[in-house]
C-alpha positions in Angstrom: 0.0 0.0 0.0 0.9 4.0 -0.8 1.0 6.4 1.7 -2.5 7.4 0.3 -4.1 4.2 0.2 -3.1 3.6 4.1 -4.2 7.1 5.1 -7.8 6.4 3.4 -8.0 2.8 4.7 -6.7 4.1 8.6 -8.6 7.8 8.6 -5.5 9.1 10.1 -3.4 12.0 8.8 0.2 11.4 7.2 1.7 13.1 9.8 0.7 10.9 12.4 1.7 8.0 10.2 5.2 9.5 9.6 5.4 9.9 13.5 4.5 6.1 14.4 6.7 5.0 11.8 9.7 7.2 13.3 8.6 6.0 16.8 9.3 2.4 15.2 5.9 1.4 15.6 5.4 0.4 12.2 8.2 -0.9 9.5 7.2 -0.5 5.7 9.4 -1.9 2.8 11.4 0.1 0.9 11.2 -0.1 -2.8 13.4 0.4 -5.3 12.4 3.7 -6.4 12.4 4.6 -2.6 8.5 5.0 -1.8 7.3 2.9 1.3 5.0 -0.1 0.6 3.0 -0.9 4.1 1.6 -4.3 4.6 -1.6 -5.3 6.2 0.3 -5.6 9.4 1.1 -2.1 9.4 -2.6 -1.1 9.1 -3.5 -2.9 11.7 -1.1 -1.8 13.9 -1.4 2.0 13.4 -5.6 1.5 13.6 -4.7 -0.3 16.9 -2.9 2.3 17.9 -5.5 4.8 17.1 -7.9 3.2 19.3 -6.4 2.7 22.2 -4.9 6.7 21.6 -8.5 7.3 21.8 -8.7 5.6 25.2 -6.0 7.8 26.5 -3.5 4.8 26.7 0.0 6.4 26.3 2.1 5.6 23.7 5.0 4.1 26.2 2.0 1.6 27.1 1.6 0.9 23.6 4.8 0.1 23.3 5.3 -2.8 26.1 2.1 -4.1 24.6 3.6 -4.6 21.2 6.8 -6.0 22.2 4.3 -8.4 24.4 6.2 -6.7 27.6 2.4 -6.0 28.6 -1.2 -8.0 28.6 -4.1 -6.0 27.1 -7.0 -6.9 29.7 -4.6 -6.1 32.6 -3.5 -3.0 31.2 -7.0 -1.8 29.8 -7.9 -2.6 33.7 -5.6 0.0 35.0 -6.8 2.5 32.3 -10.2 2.3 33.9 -9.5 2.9 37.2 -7.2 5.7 35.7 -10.2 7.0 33.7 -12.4 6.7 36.4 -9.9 8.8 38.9 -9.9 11.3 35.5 -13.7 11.7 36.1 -13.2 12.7 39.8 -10.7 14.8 38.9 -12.7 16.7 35.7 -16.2 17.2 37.8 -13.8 18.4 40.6 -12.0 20.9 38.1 -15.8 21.7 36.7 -16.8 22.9 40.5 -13.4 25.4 41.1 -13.9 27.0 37.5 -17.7 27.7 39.1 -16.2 28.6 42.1 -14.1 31.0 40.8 -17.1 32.6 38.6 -19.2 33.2 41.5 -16.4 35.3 42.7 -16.8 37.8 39.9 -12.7 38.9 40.1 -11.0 39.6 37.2 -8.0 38.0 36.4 -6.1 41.4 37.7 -7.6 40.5 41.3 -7.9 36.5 40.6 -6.3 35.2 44.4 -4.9 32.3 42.6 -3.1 30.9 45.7 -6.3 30.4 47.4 -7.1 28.1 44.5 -4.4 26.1 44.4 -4.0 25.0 47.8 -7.3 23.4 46.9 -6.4 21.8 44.1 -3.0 20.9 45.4 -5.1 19.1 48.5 -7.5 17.1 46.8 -4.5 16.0 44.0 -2.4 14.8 47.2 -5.3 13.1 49.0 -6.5 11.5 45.4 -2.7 10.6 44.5 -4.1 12.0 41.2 -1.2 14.1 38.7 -4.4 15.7 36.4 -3.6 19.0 37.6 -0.1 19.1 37.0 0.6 21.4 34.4 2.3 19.3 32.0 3.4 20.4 28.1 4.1 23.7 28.9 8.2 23.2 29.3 10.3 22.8 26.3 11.1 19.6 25.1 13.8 17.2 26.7 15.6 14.5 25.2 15.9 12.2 28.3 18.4 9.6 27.0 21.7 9.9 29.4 23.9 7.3 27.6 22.8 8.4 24.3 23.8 12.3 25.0 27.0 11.1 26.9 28.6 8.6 24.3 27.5 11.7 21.7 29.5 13.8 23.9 32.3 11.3 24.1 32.6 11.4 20.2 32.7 15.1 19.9 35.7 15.6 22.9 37.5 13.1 21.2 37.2 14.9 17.4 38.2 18.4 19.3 41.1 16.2 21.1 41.9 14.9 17.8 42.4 18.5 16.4 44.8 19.5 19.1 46.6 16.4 18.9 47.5 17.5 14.9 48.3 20.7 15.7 50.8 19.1 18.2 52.2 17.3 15.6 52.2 19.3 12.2 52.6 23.0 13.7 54.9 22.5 16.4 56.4 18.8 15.9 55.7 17.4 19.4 56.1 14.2 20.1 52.9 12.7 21.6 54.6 9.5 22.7 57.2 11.4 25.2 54.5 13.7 26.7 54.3 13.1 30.2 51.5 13.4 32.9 51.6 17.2 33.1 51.8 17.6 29.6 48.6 14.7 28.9 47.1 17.0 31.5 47.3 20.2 29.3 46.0 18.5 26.2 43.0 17.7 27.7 42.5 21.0 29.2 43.7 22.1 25.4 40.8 19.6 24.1 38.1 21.2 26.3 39.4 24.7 24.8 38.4 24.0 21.1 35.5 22.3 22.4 34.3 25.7 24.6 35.1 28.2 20.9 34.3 25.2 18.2 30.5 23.3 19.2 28.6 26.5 19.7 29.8 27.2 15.4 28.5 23.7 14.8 25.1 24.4 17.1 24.6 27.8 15.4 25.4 26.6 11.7 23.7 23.3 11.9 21.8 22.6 15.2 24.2 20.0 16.5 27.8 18.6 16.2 29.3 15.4 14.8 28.2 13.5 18.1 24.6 14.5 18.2 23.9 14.0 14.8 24.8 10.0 14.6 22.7 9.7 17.6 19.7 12.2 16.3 20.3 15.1 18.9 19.2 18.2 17.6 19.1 22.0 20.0 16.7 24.7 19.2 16.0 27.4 20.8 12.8 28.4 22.3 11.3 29.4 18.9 12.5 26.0 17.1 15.2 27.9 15.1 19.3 27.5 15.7 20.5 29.3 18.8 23.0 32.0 18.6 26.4 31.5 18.8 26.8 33.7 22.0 23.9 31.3 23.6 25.9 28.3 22.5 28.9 29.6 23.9 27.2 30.3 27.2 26.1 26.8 26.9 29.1 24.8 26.3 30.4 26.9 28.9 28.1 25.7 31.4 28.8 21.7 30.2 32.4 22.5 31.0 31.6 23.6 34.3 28.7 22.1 35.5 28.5 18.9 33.4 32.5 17.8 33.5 33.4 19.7 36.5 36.5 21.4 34.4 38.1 18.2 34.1 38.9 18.4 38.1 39.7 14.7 39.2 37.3 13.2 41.3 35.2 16.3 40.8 34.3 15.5 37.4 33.5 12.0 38.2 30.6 13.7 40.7 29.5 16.3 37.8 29.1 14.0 35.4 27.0 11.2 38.1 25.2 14.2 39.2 24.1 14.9 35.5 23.5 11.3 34.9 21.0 11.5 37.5 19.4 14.1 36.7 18.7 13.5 32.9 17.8 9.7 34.0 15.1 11.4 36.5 13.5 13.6 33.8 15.0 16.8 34.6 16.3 19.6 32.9 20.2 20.1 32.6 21.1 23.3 34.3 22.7 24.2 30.7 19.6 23.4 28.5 16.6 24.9 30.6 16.7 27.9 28.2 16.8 25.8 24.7 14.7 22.3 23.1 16.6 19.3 23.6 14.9 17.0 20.8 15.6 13.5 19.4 14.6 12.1 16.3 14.5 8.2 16.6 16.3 5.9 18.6 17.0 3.4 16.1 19.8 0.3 16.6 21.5 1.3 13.2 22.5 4.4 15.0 24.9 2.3 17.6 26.2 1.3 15.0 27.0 4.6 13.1 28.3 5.2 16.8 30.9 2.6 17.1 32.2 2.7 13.4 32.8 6.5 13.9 34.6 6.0 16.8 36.9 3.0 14.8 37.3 5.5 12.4 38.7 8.3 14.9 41.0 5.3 16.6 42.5 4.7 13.2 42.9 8.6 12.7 44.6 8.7 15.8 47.1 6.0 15.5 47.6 7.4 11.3 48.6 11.2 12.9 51.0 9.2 15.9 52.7 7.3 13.1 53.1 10.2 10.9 54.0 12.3 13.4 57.9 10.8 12.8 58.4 11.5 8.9 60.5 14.7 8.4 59.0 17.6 6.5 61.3 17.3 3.5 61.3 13.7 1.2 63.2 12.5 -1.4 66.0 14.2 -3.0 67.5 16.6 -0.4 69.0 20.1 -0.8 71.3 21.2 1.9 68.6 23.8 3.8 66.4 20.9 3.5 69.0 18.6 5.5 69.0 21.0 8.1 65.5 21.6 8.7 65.0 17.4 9.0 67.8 18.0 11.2 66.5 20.6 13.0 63.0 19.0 13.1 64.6 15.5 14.6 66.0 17.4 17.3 63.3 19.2 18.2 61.0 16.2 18.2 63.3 14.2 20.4 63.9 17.0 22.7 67.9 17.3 22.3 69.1 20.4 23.5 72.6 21.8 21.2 72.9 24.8 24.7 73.8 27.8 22.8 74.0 26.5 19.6 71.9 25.4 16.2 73.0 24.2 12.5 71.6 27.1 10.5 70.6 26.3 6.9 73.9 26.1 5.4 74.7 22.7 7.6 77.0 25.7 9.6 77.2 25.4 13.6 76.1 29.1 14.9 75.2 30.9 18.3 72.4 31.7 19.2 71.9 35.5 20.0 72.4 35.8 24.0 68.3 35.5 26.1 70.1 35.5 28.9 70.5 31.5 29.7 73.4 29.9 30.6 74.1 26.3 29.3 76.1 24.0 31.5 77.8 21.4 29.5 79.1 17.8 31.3 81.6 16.3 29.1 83.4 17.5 26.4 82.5 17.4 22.7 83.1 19.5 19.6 80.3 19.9 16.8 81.0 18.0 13.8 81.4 20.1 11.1 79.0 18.1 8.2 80.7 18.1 4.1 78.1 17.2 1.9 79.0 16.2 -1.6 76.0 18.1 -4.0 75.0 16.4 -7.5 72.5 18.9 -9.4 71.9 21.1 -6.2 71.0 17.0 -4.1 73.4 15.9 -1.6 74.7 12.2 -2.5 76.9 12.3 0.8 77.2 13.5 4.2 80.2 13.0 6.7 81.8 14.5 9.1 85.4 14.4 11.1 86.0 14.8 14.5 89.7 14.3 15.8 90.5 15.3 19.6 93.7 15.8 21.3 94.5 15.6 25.1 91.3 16.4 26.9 91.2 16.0 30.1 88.2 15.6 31.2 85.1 13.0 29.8 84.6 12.4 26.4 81.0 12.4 25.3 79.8 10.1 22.6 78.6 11.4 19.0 75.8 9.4 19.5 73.4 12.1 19.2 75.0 13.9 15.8 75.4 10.3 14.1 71.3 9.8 14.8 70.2 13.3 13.5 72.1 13.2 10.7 71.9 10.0 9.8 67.8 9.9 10.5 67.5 13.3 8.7 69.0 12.1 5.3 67.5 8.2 5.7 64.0 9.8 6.8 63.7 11.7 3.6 64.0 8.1 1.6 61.0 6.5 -0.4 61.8 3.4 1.9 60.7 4.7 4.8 56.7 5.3 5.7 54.9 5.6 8.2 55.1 2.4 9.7 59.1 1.9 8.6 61.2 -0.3 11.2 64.5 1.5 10.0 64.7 4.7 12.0 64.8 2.1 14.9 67.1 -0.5 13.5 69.6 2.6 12.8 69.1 4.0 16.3 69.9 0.8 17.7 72.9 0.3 15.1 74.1 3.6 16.4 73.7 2.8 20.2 75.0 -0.4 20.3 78.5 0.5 18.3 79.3 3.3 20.7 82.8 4.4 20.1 82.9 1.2 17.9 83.2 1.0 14.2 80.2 0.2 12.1 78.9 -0.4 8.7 75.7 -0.7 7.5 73.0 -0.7 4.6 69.3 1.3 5.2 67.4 2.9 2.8 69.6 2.4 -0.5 72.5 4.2 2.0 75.9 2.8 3.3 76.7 4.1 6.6 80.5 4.0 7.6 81.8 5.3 10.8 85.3 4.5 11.9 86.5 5.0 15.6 90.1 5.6 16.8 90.7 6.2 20.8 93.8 6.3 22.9 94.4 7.1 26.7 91.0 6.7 28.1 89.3 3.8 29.7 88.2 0.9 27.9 84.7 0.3 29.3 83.6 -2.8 27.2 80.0 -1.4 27.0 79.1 -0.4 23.8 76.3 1.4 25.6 78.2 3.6 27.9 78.4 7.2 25.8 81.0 8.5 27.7 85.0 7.6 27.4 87.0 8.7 30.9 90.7 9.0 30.6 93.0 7.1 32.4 94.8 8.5 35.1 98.4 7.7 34.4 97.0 8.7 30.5 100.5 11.1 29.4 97.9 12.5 26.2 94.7 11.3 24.9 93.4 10.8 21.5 90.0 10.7 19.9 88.7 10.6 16.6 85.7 10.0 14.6 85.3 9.9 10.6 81.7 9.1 9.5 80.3 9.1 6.2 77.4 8.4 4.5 75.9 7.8 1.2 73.6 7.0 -2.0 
């Protein structure tokens, strides 16, 4: 059946068919062309649902009777008694309005507080809830879970944001953050979230998180609310409904909200504005959990690529130096007063009024690149130190930068590549040892020659001491590496 046939056949308008359908009272077929075909079933149901609508039953009860939750005759008993105590309740309401016309006031002088403790008696003593003023408060969505797990999707899209501008503006590595800095992101998160969701609310009527789960706000007049009101708003949610991220405080905030959404009541933050749903479907759980995959994989795609320097392929000196630079930066080494400035070239940095403390000695190694066409083919470096008396750091951290800054820019390695980390460990566990090695499509040559300082026999020990009867000390380093 059309739309048409089923609205002759039921005598009911389309709109209240659109709503039971929505409601998931009734299922029609979808055809090809994408019109609705209901069944015979469906007629049934929405003409049973008309007549008991007609007895006042309420649509919840309709509900549990469908899904066989309920029986009819033990329901339809209740009703009675229900429409009986309506009866009581409308001769009663009959005998106040006369009551109040014998008075002759105007409404100017109407004493309505005499009134009301009347009706507020007999209600109480009658257990009746006819007089309650009901339908006069702007509508609710009462779903708790629903509204948190939509809220749940939407902090993690605005944590998701700051966590790329960690890592393509300023380079941070997400991995090394500690507690304190985990701490700030999150405060960082709820920052977009307090300037961002009121845009989405104003533009569209909800955010990413709301729509999957049908959450739509209004404002009193059922148009968009302003983006001042959905600042105020979001504000409030910040405070009131996560307790500004204050542990163990924001475990009580959010309870406390959970209570009072699961008990009917208005959020402190949406008193002012309609809170609707549109269905409650199952596919939308689904939506749900297949956004959130989708975010997870974004997440781990941004920590993976959060390791690839900015320039690839073919290099140019500058562009050595900024992967360089960029590598250093992202694992937090620290040069004191000193950078390689875009001509590979070891310069100060102009006095701020810090003073570095260096323990152990070291000199920078000067880098010679060999340039085909304006590319670098090869990168090395010298070192060669003469009676130093005190420790002798390793070049450890030089070898890894450059050799990470020239390798990262290969083809070969993605996002997932094991070969920063099988040169890093090549490089850690040959300190002050000779190596050779293949990554990438580049040999990697470092010879080590050392004289008048203790012989550890831990390649993992980075610094040499000299020996104390040591008449002069020797040290040097020749690395090279190449296409």
């Amino acid at each position: 059946m059309t739309i048409k046939e089923i609205e002759g056949l039921s005598k009911m308008e389309r709109a209240n068919i659109r709503f039971y359908e929505r409601e998931g009272f009734i299922t029609p077929e979808r055809l090809e062309n994408g019109y609705r075909n209901y069944s015979e079933d469906d007629l049934q149901i929405l003409l049973r649902i008309k007549l008991l609508r007609s007895l006042h039953v309420s649509l919840d009860e309709i509900r549990s009777l469908i899904s066989g939750e309920k029986n009819l005759v033990d329901m339809l008993s209740k009703q009675i008694v229900r429409l009986e105590q309506e009866k009581k309740d409308v001769s009663y309401a009959q005998d106040v309005c006369r009551a109040i016309q014998n008075d002759r006031v105007a409404f100017a002088n109407l004493d309505a507080r005499k009134y009301l403790d009347d009706i507020n008696r007999a209600a109480k003593e009658s257990n009746s809830s006819y007089f309650s003023v009901k339908g006069d408060e702007l509508s609710q969505a009462h779903y708790p879970w629903r509204r948190f797990l939509a809220r749940i999707l939407d902090i993690t899209i605005y944590n998701i944001l700051w966590s790329s501008i960690l890592v393509f503006v300023f380079h941070t590595n997400l991995i090394a953050r500690g507690n304190f800095g985990s701490m700030f992101d999150t405060f960082m998160g709820l920052a977009i979230m307090l300037f961002l969701e009121p845009v989405w609310l104003n533009l569209f009527g909800t955010t990413a998180g709301k729509a999957i789960f049908g959450l739509r706000i209004e404002n009193s007049g059922g148009g968009r609310i302003s983006y001042s009101e959905g600042l105020e708003r979001t504000w409030s949610v910040i405070g009131l409904g996560y307790g500004y991220n204050i542990p163990i405080y924001s475990l009580y905030r959010l309870w406390k909200s959970y209570k009072m959404c699961n008990d009917g009541e208005a959020l402190p933050w949406d008193t002012s504005i309609s809170y609707k749903i549109k269905n409650t479907k199952a596919y939308r759980s689904v939506v749900f959990v297949s956004a959130y995959i989708a975010i997870l994989a974004l997440s781990i795609f941004i920590i993976s690529a959060q390791p690839l320097p900015p320039n690839r392929g073919d290099l140019t000196v500058a562009e050595f130096v900024e992967n360089h630079n960029f590598y250093a930066d992202f694992h937090d080494f620290d040069f004191g007063n000193e950078y390689l400035n875009s001509e590979g070239k070891w310069v100060e940095k102009e006095f701020v009024g810090t003073v570095y403390i260096d323990i152990g000695y070291s000199e920078k190694p000067e880098y010679n690149f060999v340039i085909d066409n304006g590319y670098i083919k090869s990168v090395s470096f010298e070192v060669e130190i003469k009676n130093n008396e005190g420790w002798l750091k390793s070049y450890n951290t030089h070898l890894f930068l450059s050799s990470i800054a020239f390798a990262g820019a290969q083809n070969e390695v993605g996002m997932f590549s094991k070969i920063p980390k099988r040169i890093a460990e090549q490089i850690e566990n040959n300190s002050f040892s000779d190596f050779n090695f293949r990554e990438a499509d580049i040999t990697f040559t470092c010879d080590v020659k050392y004289s008048g300082y203790v012989d550890t026999l831990d390649s993992n020990f980075e610094v040499l001491f000299p020996k104390d009867d040591a008449k002069e000390t020797y040290f040097s380093l020749d690395f090279s590496m190449s296409k």
